[in-house]
C-alpha positions, 0 to 999 in steps of 0.5 A: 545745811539745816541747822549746821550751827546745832550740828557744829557745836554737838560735834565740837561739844563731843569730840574733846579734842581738836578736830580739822575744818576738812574733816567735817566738811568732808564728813558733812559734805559741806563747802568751807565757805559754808563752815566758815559762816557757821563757825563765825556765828558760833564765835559770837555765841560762845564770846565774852563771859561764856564759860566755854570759848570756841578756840581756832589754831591752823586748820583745828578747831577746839571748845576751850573753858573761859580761863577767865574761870580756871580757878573755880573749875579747877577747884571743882573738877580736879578732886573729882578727876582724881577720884575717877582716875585712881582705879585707872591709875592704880590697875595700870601700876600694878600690871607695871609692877608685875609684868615689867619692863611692859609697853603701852601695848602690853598694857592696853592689852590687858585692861582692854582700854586705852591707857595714854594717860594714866601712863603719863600720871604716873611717869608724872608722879615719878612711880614709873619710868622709861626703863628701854626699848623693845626690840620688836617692830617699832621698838616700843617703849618698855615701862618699869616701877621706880624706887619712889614706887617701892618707897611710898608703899613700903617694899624693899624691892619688886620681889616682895611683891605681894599677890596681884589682888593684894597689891591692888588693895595695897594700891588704895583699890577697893576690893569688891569688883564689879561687872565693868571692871576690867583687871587682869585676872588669867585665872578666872578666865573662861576656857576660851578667853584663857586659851585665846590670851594663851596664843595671844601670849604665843604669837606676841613672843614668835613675833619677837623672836622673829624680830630679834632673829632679823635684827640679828642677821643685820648685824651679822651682815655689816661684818660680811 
């Protein structure tokens, strides 16, 4: 394939994390033989002091920074990621804080994205905890505030919560929102959106209900 080297590195560059030598073969219809070629010139071009190492782990392939370099790196992008992750952080304590217990679903549910990390962050920095399982297909995790939440900003327990957009404020998030944002607000929601989010909400609890019901009749049958 032409220009397979360019192609390689653009997908690698993109992808973030790992990605396996057959889904690109497959994806680009090439052989592995033909990778494998592409990869050891990619290997030579991204050696030494390059600041970015093509790094290679069973069938994974993956960019990697020079940790030749991580100090420096650090140095620079980590108050920068912090900046940048604080209003993910922030929004995603604060759904904790007023629909807990939550799963990740829920939570996702709500913001509209992804929120994997910023749920780690914040178990990292004792804020939230693993508070249970919900009894529904799978039995997600069920996330909680912990009492280190409730130290750092000053509440004696979640039922002084103040308002949502308080809390947030309180949370270190700045108030004027813009059209990106993607906060739970179930009242400024257009008539539609808000009916949709309504039989969301009604079907997620039939769901559950039914679920409890068949975990129910489980139990019931092992004394039959």
């Amino acid at each position: 394939m032409e220009h397979l080297d360019e192609i390689v590195e653009s997908i690698l560059f993109l992808a973030g994390d790992s990605i396996s030598r057959a889904d690109i073969c497959d994806k680009l219809q090439i052989e592995k033989k033909e990778l494998n070629k592409s990869l050891e010139r990619l290997k030579q071009q991204f050696s030494g002091n390059s600041g970015i190492i093509l790094k290679e782990f069973g069938d994974k392939l993956q960019f990697s920074t020079n940790k030749e370099y991580s100090n420096e790196v650090a140095s620079v992008l980590n108050p920068i990621k912090e900046r940048a992750l604080s209003k993910a952080a922030m929004e995603t304590l604060a759904i904790v804080a007023y629909k807990q217990p939550v799963t990740r679903i829920d939570i996702e549910d709500i913001r509209g994205v992804g929120s994997d990390y910023t749920i780690n962050l914040l178990l990292e920095n004792n804020l939230i905890e693993i508070v249970g399982r919900k009894e529904s297909l799978g039995r997600p995790l069920l996330f909680g505030t912990t009492d280190e939440f409730l130290r750092r900003f000053e509440l004696q327990s979640t039922a002084d919560l103040p308002s949502y957009e308080k809390l947030l404020d309180r949370l270190g998030k700045v108030s004027t929102r813009t059209d990106d944002d993607r906060l739970f607000n179930f009242e400024n929601m257009p008539d539609d959106k808000r009916a949709e989010k309504s039989i969301e909400s009604e079907q997620r609890e039939k769901k559950v209900k039914m679920d409890n019901e068949i975990i129910d009749n489980d139990d019931n049958d092992e004394f039959l």
